[in-house]
C-alpha positions as semicolon CSV with decimal commas, in nm:
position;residue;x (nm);y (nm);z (nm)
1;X;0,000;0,000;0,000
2;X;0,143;0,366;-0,099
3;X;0,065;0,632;0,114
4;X;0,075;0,998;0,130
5;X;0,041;1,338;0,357
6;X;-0,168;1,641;0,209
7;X;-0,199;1,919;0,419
8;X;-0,486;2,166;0,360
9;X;-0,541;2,592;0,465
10;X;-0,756;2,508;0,700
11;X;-1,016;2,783;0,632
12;X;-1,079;2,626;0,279
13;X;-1,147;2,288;0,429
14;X;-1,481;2,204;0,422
15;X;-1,512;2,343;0,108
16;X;-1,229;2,124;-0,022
17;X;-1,403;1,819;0,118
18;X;-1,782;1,908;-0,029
19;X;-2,096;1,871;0,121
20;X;-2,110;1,497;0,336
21;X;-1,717;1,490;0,176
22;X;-1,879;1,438;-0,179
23;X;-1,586;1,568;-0,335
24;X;-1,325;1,353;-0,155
25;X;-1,542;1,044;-0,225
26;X;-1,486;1,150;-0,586
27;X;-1,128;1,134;-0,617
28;X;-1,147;0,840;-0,470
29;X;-1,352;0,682;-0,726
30;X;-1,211;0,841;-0,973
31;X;-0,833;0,775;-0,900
32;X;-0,917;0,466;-0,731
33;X;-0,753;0,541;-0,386
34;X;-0,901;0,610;-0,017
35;X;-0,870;0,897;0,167
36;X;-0,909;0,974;0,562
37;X;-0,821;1,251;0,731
38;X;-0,733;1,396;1,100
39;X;-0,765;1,782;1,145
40;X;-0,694;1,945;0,836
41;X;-0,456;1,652;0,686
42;X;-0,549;1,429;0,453
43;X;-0,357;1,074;0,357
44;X;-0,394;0,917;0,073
45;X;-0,382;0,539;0,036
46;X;-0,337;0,341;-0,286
47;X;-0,206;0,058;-0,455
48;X;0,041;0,204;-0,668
49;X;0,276;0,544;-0,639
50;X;0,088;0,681;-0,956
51;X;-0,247;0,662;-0,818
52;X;-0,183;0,848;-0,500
53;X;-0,006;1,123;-0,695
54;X;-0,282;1,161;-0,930
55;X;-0,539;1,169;-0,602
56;X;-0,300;1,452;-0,457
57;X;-0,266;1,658;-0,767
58;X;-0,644;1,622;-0,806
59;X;-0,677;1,714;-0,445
60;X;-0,439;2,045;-0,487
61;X;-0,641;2,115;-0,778
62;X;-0,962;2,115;-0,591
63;X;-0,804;2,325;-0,305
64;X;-0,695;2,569;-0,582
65;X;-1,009;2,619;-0,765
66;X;-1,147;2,700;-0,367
67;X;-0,891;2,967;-0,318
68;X;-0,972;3,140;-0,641
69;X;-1,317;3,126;-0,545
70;X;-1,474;2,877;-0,821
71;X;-1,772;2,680;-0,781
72;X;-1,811;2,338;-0,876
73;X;-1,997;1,999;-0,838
74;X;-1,806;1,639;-0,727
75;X;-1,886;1,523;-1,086
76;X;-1,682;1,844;-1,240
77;X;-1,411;1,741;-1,045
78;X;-1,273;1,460;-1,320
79;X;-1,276;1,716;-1,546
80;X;-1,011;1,919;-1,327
81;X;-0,710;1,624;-1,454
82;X;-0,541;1,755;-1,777
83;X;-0,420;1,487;-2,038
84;X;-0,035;1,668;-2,054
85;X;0,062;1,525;-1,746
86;X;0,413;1,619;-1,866
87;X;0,321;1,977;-1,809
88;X;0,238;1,876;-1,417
89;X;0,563;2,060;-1,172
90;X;0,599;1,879;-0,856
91;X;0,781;2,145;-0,592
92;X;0,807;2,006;-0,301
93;X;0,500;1,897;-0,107
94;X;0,270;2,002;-0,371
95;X;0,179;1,943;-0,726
96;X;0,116;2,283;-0,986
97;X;-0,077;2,181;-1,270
98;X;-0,081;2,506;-1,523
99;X;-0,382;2,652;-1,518
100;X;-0,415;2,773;-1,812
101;X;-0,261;2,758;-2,214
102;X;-0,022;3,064;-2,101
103;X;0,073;2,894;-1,805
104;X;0,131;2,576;-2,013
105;X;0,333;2,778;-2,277
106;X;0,519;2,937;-2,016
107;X;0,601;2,623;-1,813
108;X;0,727;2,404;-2,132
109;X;1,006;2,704;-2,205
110;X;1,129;2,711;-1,877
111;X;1,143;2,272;-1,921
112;X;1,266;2,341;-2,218
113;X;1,507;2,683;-2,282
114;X;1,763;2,844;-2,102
115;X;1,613;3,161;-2,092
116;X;1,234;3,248;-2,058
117;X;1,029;3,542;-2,058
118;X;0,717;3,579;-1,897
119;X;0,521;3,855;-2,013
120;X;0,203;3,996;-1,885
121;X;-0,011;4,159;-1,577
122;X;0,008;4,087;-1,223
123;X;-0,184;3,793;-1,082
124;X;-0,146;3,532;-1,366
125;X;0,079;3,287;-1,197
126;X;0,434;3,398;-1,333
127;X;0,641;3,405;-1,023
128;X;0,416;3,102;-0,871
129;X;0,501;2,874;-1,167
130;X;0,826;2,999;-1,218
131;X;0,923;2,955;-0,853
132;X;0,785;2,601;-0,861
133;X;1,002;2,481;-1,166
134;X;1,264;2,597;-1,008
135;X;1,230;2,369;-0,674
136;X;1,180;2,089;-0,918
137;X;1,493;2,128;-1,082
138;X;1,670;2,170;-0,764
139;X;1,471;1,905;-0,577
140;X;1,621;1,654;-0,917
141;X;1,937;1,738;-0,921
142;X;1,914;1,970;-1,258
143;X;2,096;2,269;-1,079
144;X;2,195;2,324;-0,761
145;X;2,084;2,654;-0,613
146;X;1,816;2,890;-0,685
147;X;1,934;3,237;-0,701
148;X;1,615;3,533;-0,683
149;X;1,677;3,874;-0,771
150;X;1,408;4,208;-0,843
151;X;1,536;4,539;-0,918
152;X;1,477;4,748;-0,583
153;X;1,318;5,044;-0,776
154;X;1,139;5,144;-0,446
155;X;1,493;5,204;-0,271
156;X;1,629;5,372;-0,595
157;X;1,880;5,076;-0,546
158;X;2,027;5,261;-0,249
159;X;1,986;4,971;-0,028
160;X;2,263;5,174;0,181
161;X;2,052;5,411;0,352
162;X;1,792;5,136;0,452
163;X;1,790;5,041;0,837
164;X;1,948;4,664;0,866
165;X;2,153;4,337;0,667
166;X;2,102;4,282;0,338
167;X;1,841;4,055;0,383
168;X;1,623;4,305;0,586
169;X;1,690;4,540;0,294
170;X;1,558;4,325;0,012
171;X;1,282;4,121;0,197
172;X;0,992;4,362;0,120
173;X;0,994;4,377;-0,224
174;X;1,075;3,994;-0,266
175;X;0,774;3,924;-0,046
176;X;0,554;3,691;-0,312
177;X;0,869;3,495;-0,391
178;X;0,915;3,396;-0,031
179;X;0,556;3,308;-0,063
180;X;0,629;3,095;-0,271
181;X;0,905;2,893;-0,155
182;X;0,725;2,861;0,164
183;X;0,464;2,700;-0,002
184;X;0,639;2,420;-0,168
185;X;0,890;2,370;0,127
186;X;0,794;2,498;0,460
187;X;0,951;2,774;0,577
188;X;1,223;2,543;0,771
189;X;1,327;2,388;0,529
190;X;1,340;2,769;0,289
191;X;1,571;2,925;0,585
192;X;1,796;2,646;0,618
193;X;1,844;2,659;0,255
194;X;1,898;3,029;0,246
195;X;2,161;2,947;0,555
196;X;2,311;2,665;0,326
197;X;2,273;2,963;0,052
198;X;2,151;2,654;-0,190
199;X;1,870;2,970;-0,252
200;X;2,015;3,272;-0,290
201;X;1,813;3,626;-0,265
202;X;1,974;3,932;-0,367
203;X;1,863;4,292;-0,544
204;X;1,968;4,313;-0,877
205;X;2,302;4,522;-0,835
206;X;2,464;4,217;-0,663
207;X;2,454;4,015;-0,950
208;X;2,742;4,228;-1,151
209;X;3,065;4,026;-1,191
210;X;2,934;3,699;-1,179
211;X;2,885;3,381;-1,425
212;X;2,579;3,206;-1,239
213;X;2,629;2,834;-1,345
214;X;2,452;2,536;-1,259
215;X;2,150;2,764;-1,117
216;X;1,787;2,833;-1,168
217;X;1,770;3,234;-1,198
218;X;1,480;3,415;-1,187
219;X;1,448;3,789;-1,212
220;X;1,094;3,910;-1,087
221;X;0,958;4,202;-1,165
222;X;1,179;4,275;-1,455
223;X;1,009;4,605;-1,579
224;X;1,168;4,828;-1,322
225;X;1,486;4,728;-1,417
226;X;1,691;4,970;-1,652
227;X;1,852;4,848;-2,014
228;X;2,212;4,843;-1,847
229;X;2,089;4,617;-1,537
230;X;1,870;4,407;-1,778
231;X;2,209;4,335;-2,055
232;X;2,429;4,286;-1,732
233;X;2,192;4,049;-1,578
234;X;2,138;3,860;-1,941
235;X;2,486;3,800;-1,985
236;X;2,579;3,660;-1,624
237;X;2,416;3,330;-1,763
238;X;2,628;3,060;-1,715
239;X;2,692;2,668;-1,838
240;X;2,433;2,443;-1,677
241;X;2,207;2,710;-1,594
242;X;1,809;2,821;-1,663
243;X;1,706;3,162;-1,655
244;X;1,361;3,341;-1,605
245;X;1,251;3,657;-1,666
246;X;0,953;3,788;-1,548
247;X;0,747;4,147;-1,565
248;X;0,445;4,379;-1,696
249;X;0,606;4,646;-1,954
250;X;0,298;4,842;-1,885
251;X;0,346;4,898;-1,480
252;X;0,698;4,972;-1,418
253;X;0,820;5,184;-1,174
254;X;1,086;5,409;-1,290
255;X;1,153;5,718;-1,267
256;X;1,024;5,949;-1,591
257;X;1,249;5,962;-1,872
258;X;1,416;5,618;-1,790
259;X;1,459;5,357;-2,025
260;X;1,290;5,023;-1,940
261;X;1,530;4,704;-1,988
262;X;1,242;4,471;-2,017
263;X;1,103;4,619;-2,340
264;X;1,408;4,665;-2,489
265;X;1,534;4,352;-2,421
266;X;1,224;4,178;-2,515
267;X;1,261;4,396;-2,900
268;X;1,583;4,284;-2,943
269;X;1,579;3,914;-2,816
270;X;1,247;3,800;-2,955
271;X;1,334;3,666;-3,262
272;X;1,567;3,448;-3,087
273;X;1,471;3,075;-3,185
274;X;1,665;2,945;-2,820
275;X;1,452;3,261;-2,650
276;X;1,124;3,147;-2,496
277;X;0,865;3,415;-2,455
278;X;0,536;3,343;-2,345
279;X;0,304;3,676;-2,326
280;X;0,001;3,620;-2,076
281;X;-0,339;3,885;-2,111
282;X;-0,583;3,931;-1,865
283;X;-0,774;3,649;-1,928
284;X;-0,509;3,468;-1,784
285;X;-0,538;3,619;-1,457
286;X;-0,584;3,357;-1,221
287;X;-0,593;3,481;-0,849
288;X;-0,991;3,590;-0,815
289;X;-1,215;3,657;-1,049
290;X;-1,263;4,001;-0,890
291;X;-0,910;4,070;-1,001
292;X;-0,950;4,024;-1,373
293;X;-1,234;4,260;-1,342
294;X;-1,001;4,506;-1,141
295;X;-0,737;4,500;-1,414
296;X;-0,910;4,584;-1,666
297;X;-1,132;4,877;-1,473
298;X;-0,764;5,039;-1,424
299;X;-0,662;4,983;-1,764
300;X;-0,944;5,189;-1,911
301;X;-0,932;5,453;-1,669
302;X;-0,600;5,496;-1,743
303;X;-0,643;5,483;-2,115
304;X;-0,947;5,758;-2,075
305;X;-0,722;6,002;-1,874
306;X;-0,424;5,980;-2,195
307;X;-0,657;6,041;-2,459
């Protein structure tokens, strides 16, 4: 008998488990598995290692579609499984399934290209998918750190004049990455990597000098870093290594009358065949419904007050 551990948020449980657990009784017909369950952990019990991974995944899709607020029906829930399980990211405890084509897209470039763009508003998974292939590869063996890095536009990159270490310095704006990693590994197990510095979390000006090999690199928020910071941070790619590149052209944060390295870098690398660029739209917005909705109210505000 295989067995495993899912943990659920505990104030999306019931929902998870459905009226009289209706939706737990259908992933286990459906994946042919039983599940019991003591507070707000679930094991799974099956007779092969396949079948209880397809009952979690279906599980952490269920607890997903909660989060964002979706209604559904037990008998919907077969419908949830996706027939590329090849596009499936296992990081850590937990299985991300893209949600979406974009997120597919954007998912098979970072499997399959060194460097990746990922294109598009806030709230449509980037840095969540992103993050997780990177625990996968480090989790297999691929590379072996993680190294994080956002331009600190906020602190005009004059982290000196900021009250503490480094670390202190850089935390707030690298906030949903930490997110993130605590999601996949437990925030134990994130620190004593970070102590280990197997993941590595640094502004953008600490990359110059360095060839980054054998490394997953991601650089969030990439629109509020300037052409000079974007070529320096391109080139410190190294042998070995994957690098992702993430940002919304249309909300950076620089000052007036600077340059943005994003755009520029996205003109002059796109027709790149090795280059992976997947551009999401709003419709790919995945966090609430309510935020879709909220993009696009801002957008043509905005595009009332220029005209």
């Amino acid at each position: 008998m295989h067995t495993q551990e899912i943990e659920l948020d505990v104030d999306t449980l019931a929902q998870v488990m459905g009226i009289g657990d209706g939706n737990l009784r259908e992933v286990e017909r459906v994946c042919d598995v039983t599940i019991s369950g003591s507070g707000n952990r679930l094991l799974v019990r099956g007779g092969s290692d396949r079948q209880v991974e397809q009952a979690v995944e279906l599980l952490q899709q269920v607890n997903q579609r909660v989060r964002h607020g979706e209604t559904f029906v037990p008998r919907e829930i077969p419908s949830f499984r996706s027939d590329a399980d090849g596009d499936v990211v296992r990081a850590g405890r937990k299985f991300v399934r893209p949600r979406n084509a974009s997120q597919q897209s954007y998912v098979r470039n970072l499997q399959e290209r060194e460097l990746t763009f990922g294109i598009g508003p806030a709230g449509t998974g980037k840095t969540y998918m992103a993050v997780a292939c990177a625990v996968e590869r480090l989790q297999r063996g691929v590379v072996d750190r993680i190294i994080i890095t956002r331009p600190a536009v906020e602190a005009g990159e004059k982290l000196g004049f900021l009250p503490g270490d480094l670390e202190e310095k850089v935390d707030p704006y690298l906030r949903p990455i930490y997110d993130a990693l605590h999601d996949f590994l437990g925030v134990e197990k994130v620190e004593k990597l970070m102590e280990k510095k197997t993941i590595e979390v640094a502004p953008i000006a600490f990359m110059r000098g360095r060839t980054l090999s054998s490394a997953f690199i991601l650089l969030d928020e990439a629109q509020n870093a300037t052409p000079s910071q974007m070529k320096m941070f391109l080139t410190r790619l190294g042998n070995g290594s994957t690098m992702a590149i993430n940002g919304d052209p249309t909300q950076t944060d620089l000052p007036a009358g600077v340059s943005q390295g994003l755009q520029q870098a996205i003109d002059i690398l796109r027709h790149i065949p090795e280059v992976g660029m997947t551009f999401f739209s709003n419709a790919d917005v995945v966090r609430h419904p309510l935020v879709s909705a909220i993009v696009q109210a801002y957008e043509h505000y905005e595009s009332g007050n220029k005209q």
